[in-house]
N, C-alpha and C positions, 0 to 999 in steps of 0.2 A: 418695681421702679415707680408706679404709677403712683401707689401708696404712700411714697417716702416721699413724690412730689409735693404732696398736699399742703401739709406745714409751711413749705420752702417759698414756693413760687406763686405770685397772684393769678396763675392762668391756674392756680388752682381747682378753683370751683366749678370751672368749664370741664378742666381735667376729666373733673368727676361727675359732671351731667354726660359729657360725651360717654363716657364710658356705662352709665347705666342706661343709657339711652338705647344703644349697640346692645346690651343683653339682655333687656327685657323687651324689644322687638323680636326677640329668638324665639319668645312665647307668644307670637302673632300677638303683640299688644300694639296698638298704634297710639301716636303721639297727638293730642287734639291741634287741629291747626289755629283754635283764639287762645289757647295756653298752653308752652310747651312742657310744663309740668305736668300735666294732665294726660293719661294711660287709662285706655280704655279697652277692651276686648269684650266679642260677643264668642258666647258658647252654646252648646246643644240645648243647656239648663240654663241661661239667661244671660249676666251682663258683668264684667269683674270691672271696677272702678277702682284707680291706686292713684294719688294725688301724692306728689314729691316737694318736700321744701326741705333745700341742704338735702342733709341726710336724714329727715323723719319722713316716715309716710303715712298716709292714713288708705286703705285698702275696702272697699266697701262691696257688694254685691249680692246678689240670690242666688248665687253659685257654691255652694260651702265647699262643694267637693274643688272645683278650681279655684276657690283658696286657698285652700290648703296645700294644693299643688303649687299654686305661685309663691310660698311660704317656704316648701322646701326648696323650689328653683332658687330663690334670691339668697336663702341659708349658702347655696353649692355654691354660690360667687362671691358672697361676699361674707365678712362677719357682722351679724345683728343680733337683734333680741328683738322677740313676741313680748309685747308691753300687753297685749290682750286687749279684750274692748275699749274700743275709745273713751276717756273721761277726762283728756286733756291735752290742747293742743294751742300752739299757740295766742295764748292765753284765753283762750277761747276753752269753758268750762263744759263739759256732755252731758246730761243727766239723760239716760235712756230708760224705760221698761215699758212693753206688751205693748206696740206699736207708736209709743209716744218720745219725741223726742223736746229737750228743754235744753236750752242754750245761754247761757251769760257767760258774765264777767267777774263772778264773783269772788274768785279767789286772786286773782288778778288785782279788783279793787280792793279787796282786805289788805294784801299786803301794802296797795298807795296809801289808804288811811293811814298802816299803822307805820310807812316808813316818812308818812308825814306827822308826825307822831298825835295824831288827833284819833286814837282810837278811844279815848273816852272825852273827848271833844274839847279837850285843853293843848292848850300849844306850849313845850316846852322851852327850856333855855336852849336846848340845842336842839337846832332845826335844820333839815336836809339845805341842800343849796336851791335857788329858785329856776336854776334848767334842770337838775336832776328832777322835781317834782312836774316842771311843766311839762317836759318828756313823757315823762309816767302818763300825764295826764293826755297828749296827745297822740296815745295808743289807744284809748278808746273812742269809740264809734259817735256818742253824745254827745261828749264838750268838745270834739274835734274843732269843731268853727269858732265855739267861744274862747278855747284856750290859743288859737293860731300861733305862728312864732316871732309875732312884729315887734316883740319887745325882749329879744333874747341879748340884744346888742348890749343892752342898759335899763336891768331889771332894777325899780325901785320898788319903794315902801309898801306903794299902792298896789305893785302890779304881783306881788309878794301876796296881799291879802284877798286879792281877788282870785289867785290858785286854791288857797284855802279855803275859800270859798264854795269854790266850785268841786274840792275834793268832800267839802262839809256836807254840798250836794249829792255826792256818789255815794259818801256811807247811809245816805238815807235810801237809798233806791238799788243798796247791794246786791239783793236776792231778784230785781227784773230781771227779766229775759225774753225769747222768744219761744213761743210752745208753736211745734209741731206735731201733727198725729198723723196717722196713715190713711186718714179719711179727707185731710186739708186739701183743700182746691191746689189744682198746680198751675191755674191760670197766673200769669205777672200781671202786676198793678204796681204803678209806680208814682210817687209822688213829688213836685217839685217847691221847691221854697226857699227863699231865699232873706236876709234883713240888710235892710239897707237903714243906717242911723239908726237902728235902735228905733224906728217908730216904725209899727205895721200901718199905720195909717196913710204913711208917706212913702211906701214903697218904692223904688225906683222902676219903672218900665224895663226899661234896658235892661237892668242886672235878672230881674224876673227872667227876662227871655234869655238874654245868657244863660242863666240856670236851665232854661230847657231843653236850652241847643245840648250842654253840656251832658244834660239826662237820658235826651233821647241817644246819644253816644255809650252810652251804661246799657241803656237796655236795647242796643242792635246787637252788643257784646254779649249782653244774658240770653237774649235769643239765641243767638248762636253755641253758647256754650250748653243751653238748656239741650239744645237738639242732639251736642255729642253724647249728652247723657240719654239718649233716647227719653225725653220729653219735652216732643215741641210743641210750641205754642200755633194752636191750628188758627187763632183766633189775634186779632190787632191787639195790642196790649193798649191800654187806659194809661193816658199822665195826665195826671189831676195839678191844676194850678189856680194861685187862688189870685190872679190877677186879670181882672178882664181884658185890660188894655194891650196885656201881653199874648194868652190869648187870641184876640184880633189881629194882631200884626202876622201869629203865624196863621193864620187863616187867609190873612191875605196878602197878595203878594206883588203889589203895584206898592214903588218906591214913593217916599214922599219926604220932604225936606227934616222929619222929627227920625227918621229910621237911615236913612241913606247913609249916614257915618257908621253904621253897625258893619261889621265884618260878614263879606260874605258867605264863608264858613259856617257864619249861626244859622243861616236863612236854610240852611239842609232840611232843620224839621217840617217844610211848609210839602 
């Protein structure tokens, strides 16, 4: 019944977390309380990690032998398939070997180039529409703030040129990523920045500090998430900001007629 639900009814998807939720708790997995996708379990041999989106998972751990036991548990309830080591996940690209792990977006951005048809950097007569493309483009991580969606209403000529632009951007910077090794610090360090007008010179104070207030909210959630992964952070984490003014204000915390309008919710980082 549960199965035929799925298609049918929008309480779908609940359907189906409630129900995987209830059977892989059977395997003493517990549920992380800052993500309820997030399945953890410790064992004799160490630590089993399974991350749920929809229905993919990614399964991680130093435990081989209780993988593979959670592989056949989850086979006995439900029907899947072993894709095998990760190399691709929400468009999030894997390159792994001998402790090293490498991260992009590259297959991701190949097909934006070439469904913006600039794969050899000519723009043809027939061109995707200007939400299909900005979409695309506000899936990745970099031009998230530049591409925003303040002009989905009533995309013109300009704002047409400026996607391709910025996708002319991505085919140049394909193959970046993130490199990870097994030696890499697991200390956080986090960084805040914010444009205001398009000129760093003119920075706005305010938005700076909102950006930090907004950060340091990121990183109480990474520390806590870091900790269900058994790696806490023993030490304060670093947010780096490149505005002094901003800076001072959370340092200090006597109201004064240029700060008073700010929300008191920002004022949490001081």
């Amino acid at each position: 019944m549960e199965r035929m639900s799925f298609p049918t009814f929008k309480q779908a998807p609940r359907a189906w977390f409630s129900k995987f939720h209830k059977t892989i708790t059977q395997l003493n997995f517990s549920s992380s309380a800052h993500d309820s996708a997030l399945f953890t379990r410790k064992t004799d041999n160490g630590t089993i990690v399974l991350l749920l989106y929809v229905d993919d998972m990614i399964i991680i751990g130093d435990d081989s032998i209780g993988i593979e036991e959670l592989k056949k548990f989850l086979c006995q309830h439900f029907e899947m398939k072993d894709l095998g080591p990760l190399t691709y996940f929400m468009g999030l690209e894997v390159l792994s070997s001998s402790g090293v792990l490498f991260l992009s977006h590259a297959k991701y951005d190949s097909d934006l180039v070439s469904r913006a048809c600039l794969t050899d950097c000519k723009i043809l007569l027939l061109n995707p529409t200007f939400d299909l493309l900005l979409k695309m483009v506000l899936y990745l991580p970099m031009p998230l703030f530049i591409g925003s969606s303040q002009f989905m209403a009533s995309p013109r000529s300009t704002h047409y040129a400026a996607v391709l632009r910025i996708i002319r951007y991505i085919k140049g910077a394909l193959y970046y990523g993130l490199h990870y090794s097994a030696t890499s610090s697991l200390i956080l360090n986090t960084y805040s920045d914010v444009d205001w007008a398009g000129d760093p010179t003119r920075s706005s104070t305010e938005s700076e500090y909102r950006a930090l207030a907004d950060t340091t909210s990121e990183i109480l959630w990474l520390r806590w998430l870091l900790a269900d992964l058994e790696t806490s952070q023993s030490s304060p984490t670093n947010l780096y900001c490149d505005n002094r003014s901003a800076i001072q204000i959370a340092h200090n915390d006597v109201f004064h007629e240029r700060t008073k309008h700010i929300e008191i919710d920002c004022h949490f980082i001081r």
